[in-house]
Structures are given as C-alpha cells and as structure tokens.
SERO-4910 file (N, C-alpha, C, O; in steps of 0.05 Angstrom, whole numbers):
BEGIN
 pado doro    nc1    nc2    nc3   cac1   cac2   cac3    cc1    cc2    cc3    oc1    oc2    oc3
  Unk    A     17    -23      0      0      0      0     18     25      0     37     31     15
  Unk    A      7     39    -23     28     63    -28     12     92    -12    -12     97    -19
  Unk    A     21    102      1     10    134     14     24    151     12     48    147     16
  Unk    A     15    176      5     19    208      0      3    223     28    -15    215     43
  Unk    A     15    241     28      9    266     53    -15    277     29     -9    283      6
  Unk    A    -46    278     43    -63    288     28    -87    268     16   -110    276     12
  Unk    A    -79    245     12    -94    221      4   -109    220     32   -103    230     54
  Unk    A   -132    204     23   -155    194     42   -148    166     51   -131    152     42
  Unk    A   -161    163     66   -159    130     74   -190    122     86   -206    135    100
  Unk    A   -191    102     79   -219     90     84   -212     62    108   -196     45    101
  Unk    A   -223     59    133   -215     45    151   -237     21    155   -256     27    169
  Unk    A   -237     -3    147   -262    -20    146   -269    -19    176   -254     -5    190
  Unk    A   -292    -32    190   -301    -36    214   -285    -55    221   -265    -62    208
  Unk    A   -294    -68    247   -276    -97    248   -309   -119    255   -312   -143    252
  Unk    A   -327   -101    263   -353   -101    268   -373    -98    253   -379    -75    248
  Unk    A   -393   -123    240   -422   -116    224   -436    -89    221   -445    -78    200
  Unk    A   -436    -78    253   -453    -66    262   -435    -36    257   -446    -15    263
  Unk    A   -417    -37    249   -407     -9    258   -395      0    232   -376    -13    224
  Unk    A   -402     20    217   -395     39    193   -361     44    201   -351     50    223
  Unk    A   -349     41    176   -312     40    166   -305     68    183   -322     77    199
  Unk    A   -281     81    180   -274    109    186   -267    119    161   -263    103    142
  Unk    A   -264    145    158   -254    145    131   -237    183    140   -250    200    150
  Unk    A   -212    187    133   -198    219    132   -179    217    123   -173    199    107
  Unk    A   -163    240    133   -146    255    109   -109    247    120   -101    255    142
  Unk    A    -94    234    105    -58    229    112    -50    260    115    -46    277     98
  Unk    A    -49    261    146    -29    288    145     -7    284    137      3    291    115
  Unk    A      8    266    160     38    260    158     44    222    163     34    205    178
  Unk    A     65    223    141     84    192    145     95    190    160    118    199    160
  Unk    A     83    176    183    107    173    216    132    165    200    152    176    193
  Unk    A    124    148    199    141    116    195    135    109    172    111    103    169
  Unk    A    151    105    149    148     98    119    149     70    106    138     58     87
  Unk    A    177     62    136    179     35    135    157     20    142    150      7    123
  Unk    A    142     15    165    116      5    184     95     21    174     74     24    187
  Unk    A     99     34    150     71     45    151     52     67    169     29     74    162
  Unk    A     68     78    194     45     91    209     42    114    193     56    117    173
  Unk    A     22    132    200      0    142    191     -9    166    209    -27    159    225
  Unk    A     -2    190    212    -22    211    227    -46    216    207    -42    217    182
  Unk    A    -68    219    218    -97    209    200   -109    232    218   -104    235    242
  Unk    A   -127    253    199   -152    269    209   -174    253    201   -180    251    177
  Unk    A   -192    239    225   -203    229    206   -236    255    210   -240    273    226
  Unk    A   -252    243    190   -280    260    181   -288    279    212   -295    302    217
  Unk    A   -283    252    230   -300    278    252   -276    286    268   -275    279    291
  Unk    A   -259    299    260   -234    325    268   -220    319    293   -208    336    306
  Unk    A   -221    287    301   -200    266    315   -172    265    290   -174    269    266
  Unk    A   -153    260    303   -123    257    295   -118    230    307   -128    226    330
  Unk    A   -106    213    297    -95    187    306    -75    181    296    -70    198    278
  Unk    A    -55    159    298    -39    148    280    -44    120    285    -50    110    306
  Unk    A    -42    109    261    -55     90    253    -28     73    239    -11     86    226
  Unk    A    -25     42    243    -13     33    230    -32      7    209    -28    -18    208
  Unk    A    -49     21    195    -63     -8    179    -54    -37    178    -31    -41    173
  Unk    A    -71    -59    181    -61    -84    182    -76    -85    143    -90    -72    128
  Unk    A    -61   -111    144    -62   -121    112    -95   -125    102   -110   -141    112
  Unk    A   -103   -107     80   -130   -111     74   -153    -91     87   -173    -83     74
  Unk    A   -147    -85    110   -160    -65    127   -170    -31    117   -189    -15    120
  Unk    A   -145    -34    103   -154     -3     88   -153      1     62   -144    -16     47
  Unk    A   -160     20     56   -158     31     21   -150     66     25   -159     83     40
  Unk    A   -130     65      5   -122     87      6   -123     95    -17   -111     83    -35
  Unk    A   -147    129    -25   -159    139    -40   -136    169    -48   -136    190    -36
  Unk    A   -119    160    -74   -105    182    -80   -113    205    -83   -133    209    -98
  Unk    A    -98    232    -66   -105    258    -80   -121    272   -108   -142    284   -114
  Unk    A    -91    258   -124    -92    267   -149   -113    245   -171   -104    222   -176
  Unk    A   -132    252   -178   -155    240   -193   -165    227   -184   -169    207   -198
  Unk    A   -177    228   -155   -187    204   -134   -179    176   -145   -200    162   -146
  Unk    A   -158    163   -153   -159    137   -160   -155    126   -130   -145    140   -113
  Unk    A   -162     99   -125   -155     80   -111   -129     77   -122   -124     84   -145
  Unk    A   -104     62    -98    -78     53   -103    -81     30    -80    -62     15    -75
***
C-alpha cells in the first residue's frame, strides 16, 4: 500500500454493526511500518498503522484507488 500526505484512507469496521472510518494522511510517521497521522471526518487525529487488507487508500490526485 502506497501513501501520499493528502490522500484519504478509508478504515473498514472490524464489526457488522459499525460503519468503516474514513480521513485525510497528514503525515508519514514511519514509511517503513507504515504509520499514519490520520484526520479522520470527525476532526480526531490518530496514527494509525493499517493491518493487511484493512484499508484503502484513496489518492489525492484523480481520486484513483492505489
């Protein structure tokens, strides 16, 4: 999984019952491991290190999926 500062990320549930997360890559902690500082929609900050499959990351430039 490739990420840019600016791309979206979409966070699945882990739960039936409970709607994905979905915000904005501020910054690349960690490039190697992947972490992640994330705004997500409701204006929480986290860092996040995605496990395999878990996320989709929605490019800046021409909304493509990568």
């Amino acid at each position: 999984m490739k990420a840019q500062v600016g791309d979206r990320i979409v966070v699945e549930s882990e739960r039936a019952a409970q709607t994905g997360r979905t915000g904005v890559i501020e910054e690349i902690v960690d490039e190697e491991s992947m972490r992640l500082r994330i705004r997500w929609d409701d204006g929480h900050t986290s860092i996040l290190t995605p496990a395999a499959g878990a996320a989709t990351i929605v490019s800046a430039q021409a909304g493509s999926t990568v």
